[in-house]
C-alpha positions in Angstrom: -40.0 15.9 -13.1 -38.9 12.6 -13.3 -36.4 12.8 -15.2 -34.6 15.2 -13.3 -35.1 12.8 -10.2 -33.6 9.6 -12.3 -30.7 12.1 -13.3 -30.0 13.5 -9.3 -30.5 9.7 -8.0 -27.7 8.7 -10.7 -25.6 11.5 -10.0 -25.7 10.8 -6.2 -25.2 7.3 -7.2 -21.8 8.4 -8.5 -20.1 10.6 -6.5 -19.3 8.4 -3.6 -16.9 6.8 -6.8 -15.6 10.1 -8.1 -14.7 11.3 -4.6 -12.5 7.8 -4.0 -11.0 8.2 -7.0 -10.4 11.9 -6.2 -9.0 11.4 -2.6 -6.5 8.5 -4.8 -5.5 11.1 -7.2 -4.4 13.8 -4.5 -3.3 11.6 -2.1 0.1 11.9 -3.7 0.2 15.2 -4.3 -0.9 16.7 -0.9 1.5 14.3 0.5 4.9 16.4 -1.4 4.6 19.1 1.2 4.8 16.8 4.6 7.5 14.8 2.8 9.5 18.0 2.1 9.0 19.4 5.6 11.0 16.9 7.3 14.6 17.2 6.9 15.3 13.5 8.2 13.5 11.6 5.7 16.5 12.2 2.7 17.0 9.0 1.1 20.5 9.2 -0.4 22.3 6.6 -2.9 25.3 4.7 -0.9 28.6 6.6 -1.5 30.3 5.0 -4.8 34.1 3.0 -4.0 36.6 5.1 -5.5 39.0 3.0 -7.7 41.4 5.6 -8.4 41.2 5.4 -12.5 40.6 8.7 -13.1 44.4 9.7 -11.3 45.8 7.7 -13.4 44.4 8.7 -16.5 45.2 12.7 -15.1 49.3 11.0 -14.9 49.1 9.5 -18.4 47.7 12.0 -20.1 50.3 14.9 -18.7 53.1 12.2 -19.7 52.1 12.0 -23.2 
């Protein structure tokens, strides 16, 4: 009988851990479906400058 005491007492002992380390796991993954939800949080990259290379490489390549 005591045994089974010592292993409920280190069990209970535990899971106030395991369920921190749970709720740090998911927190992540339950956050995905807000995140997706809202259409104004997009981040996009900033447009890239366009230098105009690859019309000139189109003209030089038809020319030769």
């Amino acid at each position: 009988m005591n045994r089974i005491v010592a292993n409920a007492l280190r069990t209970l002992r535990l899971l106030p851990r395991a369920t921190l380390i749970l709720m740090v796991l998911a927190a992540p993954v339950l956050a995905v479906p807000t995140m997706r939800a809202d259409a104004g949080s997009t981040i996009e990259a900033p447009a890239l400058r366009k230098n105009g290379v690859g019309f000139v490489l189109l003209v030089s390549l038809q020319r030769g």
